[in-house]
Every structure is written in structure tokens, then in C-alpha cells.
N, C-alpha and C positions, 0 to 999 in steps of 0.2 A: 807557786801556782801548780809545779807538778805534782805536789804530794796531793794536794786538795784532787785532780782530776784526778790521778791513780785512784783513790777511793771512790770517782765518781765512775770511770770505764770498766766494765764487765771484765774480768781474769782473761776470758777465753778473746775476748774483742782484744786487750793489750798485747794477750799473745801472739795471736795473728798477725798482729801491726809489727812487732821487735821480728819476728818472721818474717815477714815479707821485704823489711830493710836490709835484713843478716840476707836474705836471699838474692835479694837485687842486688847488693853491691857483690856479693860474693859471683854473682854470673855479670855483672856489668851489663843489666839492662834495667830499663826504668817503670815509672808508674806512668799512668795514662795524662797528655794530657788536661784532661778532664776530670780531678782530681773527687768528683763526685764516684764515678765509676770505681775508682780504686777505692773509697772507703765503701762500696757496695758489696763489694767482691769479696776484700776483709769483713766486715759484715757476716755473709754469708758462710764464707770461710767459719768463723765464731762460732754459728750457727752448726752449725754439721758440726763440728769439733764435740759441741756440748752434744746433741743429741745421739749422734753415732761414734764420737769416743775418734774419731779423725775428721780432718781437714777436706770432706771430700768437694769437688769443682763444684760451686754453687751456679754456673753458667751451663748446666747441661740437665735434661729430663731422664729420671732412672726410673723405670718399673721399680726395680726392686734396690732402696738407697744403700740396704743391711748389705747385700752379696754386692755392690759394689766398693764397700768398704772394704770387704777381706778379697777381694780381687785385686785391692790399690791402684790399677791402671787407670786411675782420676783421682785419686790423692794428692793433693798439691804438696808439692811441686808434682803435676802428671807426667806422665811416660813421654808424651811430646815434646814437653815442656826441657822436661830433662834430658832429652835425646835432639832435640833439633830445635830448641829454645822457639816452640811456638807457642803462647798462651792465648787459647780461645778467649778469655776471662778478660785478658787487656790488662792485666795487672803488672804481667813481667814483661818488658817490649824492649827490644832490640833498636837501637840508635837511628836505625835507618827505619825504621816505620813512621810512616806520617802522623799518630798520636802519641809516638809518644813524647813525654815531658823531658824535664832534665832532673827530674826530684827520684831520690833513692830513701826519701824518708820522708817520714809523713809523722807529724808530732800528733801526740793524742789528742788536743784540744780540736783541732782543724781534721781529725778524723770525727768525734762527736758531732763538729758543725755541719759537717758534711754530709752525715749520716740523718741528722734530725733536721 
């Protein structure tokens, strides 16, 4: 079954997802639990990857997406994120916040469900 989904999820979508798993567990925080919001954010995350070539926070409004790209201070993982483990996005959450979940992965099938 995963070979068949590998060829069905987008490169940049699978990427984001093994990302965001290596990320969570490596900081010991989790995904939301509203498992919709975190394939949104990975989504989005995809999104920007392919278009400007990085990961920039798809939870925030830029004037300008390009200058915030080579600014990186909303590249995910963002400066907050990395500096005092807050994610605007809801995607990396700390044990003690009321959404979040107890999941540090999210398989690609149940990220497509979620997504579509």
C-alpha cells in the first residue's frame, strides 16, 4: 500500500510530512489535535517549498513571499519556533497545550484523507 501512495503524494507534500515527523520527535512536541490542521499546514508548507524553493509559514500574510524567503525568519521550522518552541501554525505543540495530540507522525494515506 505504501509504494502505490508514494507515487500517488506530491515529492514536495511527502517531504514536508517525513519533516515534520524528524522535527517533532526530534524537539518532543506534537501535531495538533485536529489532525486536519496539521495535514493543512504540511500542505501549505509543500506549497511554498515548490513555489519559492523553501518551506515558508503558510499561516501568515507576506507583502512580499520572495524577501521573505531569503530573510528565513518564517521558514519552518521559524525563529520562534526554534528559539522558544512556539508554532503559530499548530503543527509543532508542546505537551502542555490544550490541542495538542499525542501523534509525532502522520502516515501519508491519512495525510491525503485529510487533505482531500
Amino acid at each position: 500500500m505504501e509504494n502505490r501512495l508514494s507515487q500517488d503524494i506530491p515529492e514536495s507534500l511527502e517531504a514536508m510530512r517525513k519533516f515534520s515527523e524528524a522535527y517533532a520527535k526530534r524537539t518532543g512536541t506534537f501535531f495538533c489535535l485536529d489532525i486536519s490542521v496539521t495535514a493543512v499546514v504540511i500542505e501549505g508548507l509543500a506549497r511554498h517549498k515548490d513555489q519559492y524553493g523553501s518551506p515558508l509559514c503558510p499561516c501568515r500574510h507576506y507583502e512580499d513571499k520572495l524577501k521573505e524567503v531569503s530573510n528565513t525568519y518564517w521558514n519552518c521550522p521559524c525563529v520562534p519556533m526554534r528559539e522558544r518552541k512556539e508554532c503559530h501554525c499548530m503543527l509543532f505543540l508542546t505537551s502542555d497545550n490544550e490541542f495538542a495530540g499525542n501523534q509525532q507522525s502522520l502516515d501519508s494515506e491519512e495525510l491525503l484523507k485529510s487533505i482531500k
